[in-house]
DRENFI-685751 format. One line per 8 residues: their letters; for each residue x, y, z of C-alpha. Coordinates in steps of 0.05 Angstrom, whole numbers, padded with zeros to 5 digits. Layout:
A) X,Y,Z; ...
END
This chain:
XXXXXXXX) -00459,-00520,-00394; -00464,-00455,-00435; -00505,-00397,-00395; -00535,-00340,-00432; -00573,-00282,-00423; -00615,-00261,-00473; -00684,-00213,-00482; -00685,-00207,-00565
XXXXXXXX) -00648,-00277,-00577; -00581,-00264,-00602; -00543,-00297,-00552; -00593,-00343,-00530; -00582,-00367,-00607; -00514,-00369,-00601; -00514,-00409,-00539; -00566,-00453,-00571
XXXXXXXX) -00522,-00468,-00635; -00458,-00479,-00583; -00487,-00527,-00541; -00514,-00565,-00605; -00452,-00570,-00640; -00413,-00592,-00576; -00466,-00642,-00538; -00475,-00587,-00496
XXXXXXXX) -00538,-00557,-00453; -00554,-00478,-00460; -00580,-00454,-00398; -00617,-00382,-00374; -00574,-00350,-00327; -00644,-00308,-00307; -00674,-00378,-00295; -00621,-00384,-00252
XXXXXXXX) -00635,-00324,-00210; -00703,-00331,-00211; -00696,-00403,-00181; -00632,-00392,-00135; -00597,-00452,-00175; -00527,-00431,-00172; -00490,-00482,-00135; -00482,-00527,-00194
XXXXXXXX) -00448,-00588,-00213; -00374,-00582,-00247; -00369,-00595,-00317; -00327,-00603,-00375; -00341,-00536,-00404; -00372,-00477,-00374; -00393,-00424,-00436; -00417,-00349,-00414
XXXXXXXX) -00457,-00323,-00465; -00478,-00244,-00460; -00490,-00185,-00498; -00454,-00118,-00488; -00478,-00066,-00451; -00440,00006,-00444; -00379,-00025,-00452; -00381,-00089,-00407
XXXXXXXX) -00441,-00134,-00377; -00515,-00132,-00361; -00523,-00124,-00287; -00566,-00202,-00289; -00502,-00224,-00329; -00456,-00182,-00267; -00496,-00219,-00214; -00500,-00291,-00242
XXXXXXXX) -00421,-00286,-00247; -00417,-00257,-00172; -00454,-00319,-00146; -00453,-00380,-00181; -00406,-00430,-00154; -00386,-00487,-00205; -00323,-00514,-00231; -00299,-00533,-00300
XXXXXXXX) -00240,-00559,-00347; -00251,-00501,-00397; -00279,-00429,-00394; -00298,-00391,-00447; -00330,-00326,-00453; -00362,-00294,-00519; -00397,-00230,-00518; -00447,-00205,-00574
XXXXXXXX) -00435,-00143,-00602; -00463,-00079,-00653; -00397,-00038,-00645; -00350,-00065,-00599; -00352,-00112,-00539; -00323,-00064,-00485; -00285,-00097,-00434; -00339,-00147,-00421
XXXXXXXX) -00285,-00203,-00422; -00248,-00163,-00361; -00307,-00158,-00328; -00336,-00237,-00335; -00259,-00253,-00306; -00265,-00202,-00246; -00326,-00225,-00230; -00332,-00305,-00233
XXXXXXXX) -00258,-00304,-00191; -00212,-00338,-00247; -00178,-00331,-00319; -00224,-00353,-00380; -00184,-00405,-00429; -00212,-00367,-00480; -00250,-00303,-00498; -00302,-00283,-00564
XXXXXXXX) -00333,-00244,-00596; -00384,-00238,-00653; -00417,-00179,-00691; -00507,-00184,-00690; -00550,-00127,-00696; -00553,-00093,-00633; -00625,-00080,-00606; -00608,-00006,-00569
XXXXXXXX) -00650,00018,-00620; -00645,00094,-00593; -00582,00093,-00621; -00585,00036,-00683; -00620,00026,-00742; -00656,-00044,-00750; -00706,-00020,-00795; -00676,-00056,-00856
XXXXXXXX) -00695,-00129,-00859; -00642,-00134,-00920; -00591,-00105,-00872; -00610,-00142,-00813; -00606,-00208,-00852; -00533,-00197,-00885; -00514,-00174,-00809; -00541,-00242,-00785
XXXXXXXX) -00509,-00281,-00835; -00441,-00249,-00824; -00454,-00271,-00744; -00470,-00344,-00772; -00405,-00349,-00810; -00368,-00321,-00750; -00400,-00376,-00703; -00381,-00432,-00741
XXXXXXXX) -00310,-00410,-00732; -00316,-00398,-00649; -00352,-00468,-00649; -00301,-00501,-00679; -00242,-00476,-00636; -00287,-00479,-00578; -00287,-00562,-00591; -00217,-00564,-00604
XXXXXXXX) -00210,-00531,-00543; -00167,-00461,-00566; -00144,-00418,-00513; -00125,-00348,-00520; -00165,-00275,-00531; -00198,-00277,-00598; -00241,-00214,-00587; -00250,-00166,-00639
XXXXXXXX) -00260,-00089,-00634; -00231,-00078,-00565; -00232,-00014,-00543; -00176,00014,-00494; -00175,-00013,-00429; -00182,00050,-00387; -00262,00055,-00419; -00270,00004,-00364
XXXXXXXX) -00279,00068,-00319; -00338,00094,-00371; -00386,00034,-00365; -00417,00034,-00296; -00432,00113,-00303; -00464,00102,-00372; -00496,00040,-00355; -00526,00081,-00297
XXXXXXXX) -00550,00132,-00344; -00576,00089,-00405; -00621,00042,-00351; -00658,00105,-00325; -00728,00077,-00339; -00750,00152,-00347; -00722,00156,-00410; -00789,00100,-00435
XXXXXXXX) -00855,00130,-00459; -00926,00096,-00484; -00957,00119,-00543; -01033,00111,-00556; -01028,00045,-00605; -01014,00005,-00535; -01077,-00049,-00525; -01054,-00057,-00444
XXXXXXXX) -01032,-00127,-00469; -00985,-00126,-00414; -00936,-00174,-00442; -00881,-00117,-00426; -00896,-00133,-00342; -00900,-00208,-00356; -00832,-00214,-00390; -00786,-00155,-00347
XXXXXXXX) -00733,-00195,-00321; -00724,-00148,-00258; -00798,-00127,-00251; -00800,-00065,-00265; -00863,-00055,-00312; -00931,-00050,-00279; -01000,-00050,-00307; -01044,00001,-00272
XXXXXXXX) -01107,00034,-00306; -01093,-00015,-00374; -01016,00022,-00391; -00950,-00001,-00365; -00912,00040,-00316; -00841,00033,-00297; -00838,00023,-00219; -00776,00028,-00211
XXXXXXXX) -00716,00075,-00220; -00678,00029,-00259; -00676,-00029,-00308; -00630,-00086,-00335; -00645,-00033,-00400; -00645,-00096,-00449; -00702,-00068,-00485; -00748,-00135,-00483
XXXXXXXX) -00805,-00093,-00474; -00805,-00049,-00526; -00775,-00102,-00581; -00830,-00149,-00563; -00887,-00099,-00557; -00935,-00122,-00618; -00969,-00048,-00626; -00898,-00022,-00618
XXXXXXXX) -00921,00020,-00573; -00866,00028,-00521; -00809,00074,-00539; -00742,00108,-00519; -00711,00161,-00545; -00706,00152,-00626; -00727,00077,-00621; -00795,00098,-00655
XXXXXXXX) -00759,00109,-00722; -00719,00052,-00723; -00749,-00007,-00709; -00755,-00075,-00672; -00722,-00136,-00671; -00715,-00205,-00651; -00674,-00253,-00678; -00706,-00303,-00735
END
């Protein structure tokens, strides 16, 4: 089985194309949550699919680990990346309880648009291409079965200390505003995987302190309406 977490599709693509290639199910790790399925059935292969945040692992990613209780043959562990993928492979081992057979990694455009550019379509493309190539190399050692770190871009290990405080920082849903092009569609409440978007008077409003910060809402927003930070001048993206 090959879980993911996804909210603009990179790794929910990646997972997609694994469990194709291998005769393999991907499977939402939110769905999951949401439906207190994690006392599941061993399998062959057990995938963990997630994108980097500060330097290690969405908190939905850090609490799907914590919990779920199943048992495989061979774990693997591949995190998406736009810089470099932390220590999110420390972090996926400290919290499932065991030592990953292998660990990945593979470069996509990264959707914290505050900070990166995705307003080239040309750039977005080659980026996306690059990631393709790179898969078809992970897939094929992940069905021969390779073991062994084959992470790129790893930063020291003491930056480990850096992501929980950053994280902390970065998810501060203060930091979201709502221009006047929002139409109160209210597909940003609808698709918050921790609930913290409500409608009141026609506008969103953040209810709570603190997000997962994966940016769903303002990616998906079809007025573009939601920003954070810079994200206005750069932006959105979902994968094709």
């Amino acid at each position: 089985m090959i879980f993911y977490f996804s909210s603009t599709g990179n790794c929910r693509y990646i997972a997609e194309q694994i469990a194709g290639a291998t005769q393999d199910s991907a499977v939402s790790m939110l769905g999951c949550l949401q439906r207190r399925e994690l006392d599941l059935p061993d399998c062959e292969v057990l995938g963990i699919v997630s994108p980097t945040y500060a330097w290690g692992l969405p908190d939905i990613v850090d609490v799907f680990l914590r919990h779920v209780r199943i048992r495989s043959r061979y774990t693997f562990f591949l995190a998406t990346y736009g810089t470099t993928p932390g220590n999110s492979a420390y972090f996926a081992e400290k919290y499932l309880g065991r030592p990953l057979d292998a660990k990945f990694s593979i470069r996509m455009p990264d959707n914290f648009t505050p900070w990166f550019d995705l307003s080239d379509p040309e750039k977005v493309a080659a980026e996306n291409a690059r990631a393709d190539e790179k898969l078809r190399t992970v897939i094929a050692q992940i069905r021969a079965r390779e073991t062994g770190n084959f992470m790129q871009m790893e930063p020291p290990f003491f930056t480990c200390l850096v992501h929980r405080p950053a994280y902390d920082r970065l998810r501060k849903t203060s930091h979201f505003e709502v221009g006047e092009t929002c139409i109160g569609c209210g597909l940003c409440a609808k698709n918050c995987p921790v609930h913290a978007i409500q409608m009141q008077n026609g506008k969103p409003v953040w209810v709570k302190q603190r997000c997962t910060m994966c940016l769903g809402c303002l990616h998906r927003c079809p007025k573009f309406a939601i920003r954070y930070g810079a994200s206005y001048k750069h932006g959105q993206y979902r994968h094709p």
